[in-house]
N, C-alpha and C positions, 0 to 999 in steps of 0.2 A: 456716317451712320452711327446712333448712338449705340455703346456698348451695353447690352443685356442686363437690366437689373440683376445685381448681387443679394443672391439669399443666402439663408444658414439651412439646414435641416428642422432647428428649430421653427422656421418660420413654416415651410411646411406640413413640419408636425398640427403648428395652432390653426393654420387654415384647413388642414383637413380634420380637426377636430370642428371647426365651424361649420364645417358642410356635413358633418355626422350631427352633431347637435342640431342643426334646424334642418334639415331636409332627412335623416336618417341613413344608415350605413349603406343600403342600397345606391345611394345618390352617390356615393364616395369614386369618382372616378380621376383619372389623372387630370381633365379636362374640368373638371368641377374644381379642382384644386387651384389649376393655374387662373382661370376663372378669378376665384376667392383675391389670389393674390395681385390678380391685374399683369399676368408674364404671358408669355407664348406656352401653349403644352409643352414644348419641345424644351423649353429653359428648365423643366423639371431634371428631366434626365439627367442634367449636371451631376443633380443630388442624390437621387436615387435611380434604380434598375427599373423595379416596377412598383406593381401595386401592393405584392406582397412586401415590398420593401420600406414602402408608404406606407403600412396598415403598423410594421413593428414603429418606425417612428411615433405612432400615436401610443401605442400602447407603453412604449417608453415615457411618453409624456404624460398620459395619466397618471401614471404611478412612480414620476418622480420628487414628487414632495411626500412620498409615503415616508414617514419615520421608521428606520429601520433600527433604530437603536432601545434598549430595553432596560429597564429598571435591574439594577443585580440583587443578588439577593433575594428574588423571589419565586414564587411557585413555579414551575416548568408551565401549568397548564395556564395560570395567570398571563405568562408572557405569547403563548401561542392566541391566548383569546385576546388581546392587544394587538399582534400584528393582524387575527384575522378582521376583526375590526377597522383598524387602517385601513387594511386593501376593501372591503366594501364599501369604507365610505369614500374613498377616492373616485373607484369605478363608479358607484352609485351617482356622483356628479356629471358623469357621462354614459347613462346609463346604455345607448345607444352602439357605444361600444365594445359591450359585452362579449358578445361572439367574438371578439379578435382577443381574446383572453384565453379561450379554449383555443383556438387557432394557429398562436404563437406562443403559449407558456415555452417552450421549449428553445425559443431562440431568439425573443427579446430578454436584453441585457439587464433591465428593471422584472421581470418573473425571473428569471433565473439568480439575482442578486437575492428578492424576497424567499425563492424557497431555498438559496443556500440561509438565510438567516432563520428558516425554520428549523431545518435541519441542524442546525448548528443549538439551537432550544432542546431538539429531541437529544438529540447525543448527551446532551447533558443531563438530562433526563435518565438516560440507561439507556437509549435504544441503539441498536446497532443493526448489523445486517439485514435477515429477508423483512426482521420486524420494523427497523427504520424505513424502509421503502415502501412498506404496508402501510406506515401511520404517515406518510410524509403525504403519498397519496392520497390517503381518507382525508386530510385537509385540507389538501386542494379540490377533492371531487365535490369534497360537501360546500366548498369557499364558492365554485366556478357553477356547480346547480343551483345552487339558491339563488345566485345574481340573476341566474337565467330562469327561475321560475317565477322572483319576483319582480324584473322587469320586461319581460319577454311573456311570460304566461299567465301573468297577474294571480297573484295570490289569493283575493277576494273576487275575481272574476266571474264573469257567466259559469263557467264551466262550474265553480263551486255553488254557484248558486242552483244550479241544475241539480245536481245531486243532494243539495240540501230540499229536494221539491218531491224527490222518488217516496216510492211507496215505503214507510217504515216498517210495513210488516214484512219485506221482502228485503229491504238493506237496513235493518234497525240503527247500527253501528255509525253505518256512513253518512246516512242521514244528522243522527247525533252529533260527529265527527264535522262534518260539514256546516252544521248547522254555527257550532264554535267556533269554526273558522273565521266567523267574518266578524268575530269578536275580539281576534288577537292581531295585533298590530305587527305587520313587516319586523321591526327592530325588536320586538318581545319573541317571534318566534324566530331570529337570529340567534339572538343571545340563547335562548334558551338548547336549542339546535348544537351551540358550541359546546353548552355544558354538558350535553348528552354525549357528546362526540367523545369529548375531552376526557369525561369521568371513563367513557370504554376502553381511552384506549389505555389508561392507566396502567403501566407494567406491572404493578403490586397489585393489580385486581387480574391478570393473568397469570400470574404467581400462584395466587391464591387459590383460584383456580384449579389449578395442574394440581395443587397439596392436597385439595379434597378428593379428587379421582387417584389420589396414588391412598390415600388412608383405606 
């Protein structure tokens, strides 16, 4: 009887990223996997527990050509809008992916390496205690919703289009507001998103802050 085809994790990982890419995360099952790779279900197990243990493989694999290394010498918020960068345009090649981002930030070894590398920017920055864990967060919150409202909820979608259609005398704003949506492109209202983020959360502008309410 011949012995059981030998895989890595890595093989794994790329064939359930093939079965997310063309059939979508839905289709992602242990049997879709072994499928892909021409084994038995049961040869999976070798590698992995389950599915949640298949889903951190992928997500390990998307984001391990993300460059986690950074220019010295420059801006704190410079190098945060760098890595966030990175990790969208990584994810963005798998866009399908997305939800296993929010899913597993916490215990795959590729998000937990990225936000020690953010964290590691803020500190040097000034940030320390409840306020590092404030801004560590808003980066990731605003990193992991915009993936998912630009590939998950469509940015330019009906839904905006729908409200760019209401009555302006009864939503004059959102109408307006919507209407320019479908004028600004995915990657301009990233960037732009980060600079907003970024400029707030600037320690010296709640500095500055606190010095007026004390005058």
């Amino acid at each position: 009887m011949p012995r059981p085809r030998s895989l890595t994790t890595a093989d794994l990982a790329a064939a359930a990223i093939a079965v997310i890419d063309r059939d979508g995360l839905p289709a992602l099952t242990m049997r879709a996997v072994a499928k892909e790779l021409r084994v038995a279900t049961m040869a999976l197990y070798r590698y992995v527990t389950d599915r949640d243990h298949l889903e951190i493989l992928v997500v390990d694999r998307v984001l391990e050509g993300v460059d986690l290394t950074l220019p010295p010498d420059t801006d704190w918020r410079a190098r945060i809008d760098l890595l966030m960068h990175r990790m969208r345009d990584a994810v963005s090649a798998h866009p399908e992916t997305v939800p296993l981002f929010l899913r597993h930030r916490q215990s795959a070894t590729a998000t937990l390496r990225y936000i020690e590398a953010t964290l590691a920017v803020l500190t040097d920055a000034g940030f320390d205690g409840r306020d590092r864990v404030i801004a560590q967060r808003a980066i990731i919150g605003f990193l992991l919703g915009f993936l998912q409202n630009e590939h998950h909820a469509s940015l330019r979608g009906p839904g905006t289009e729908a409200m760019a259609r209401l009555s302006p005398h009864e939503y004059p704003l959102l109408v307006q507001t919507a209407s320019q949506a479908r004028e600004v492109s995915p990657a301009e209202e990233f960037s732009g998103g980060v600079r907003i983020l970024l400029r707030g959360l600037d320690p010296r502008f709640e500095r500055t802050r606190v010095a007026q309410q004390d005058e």
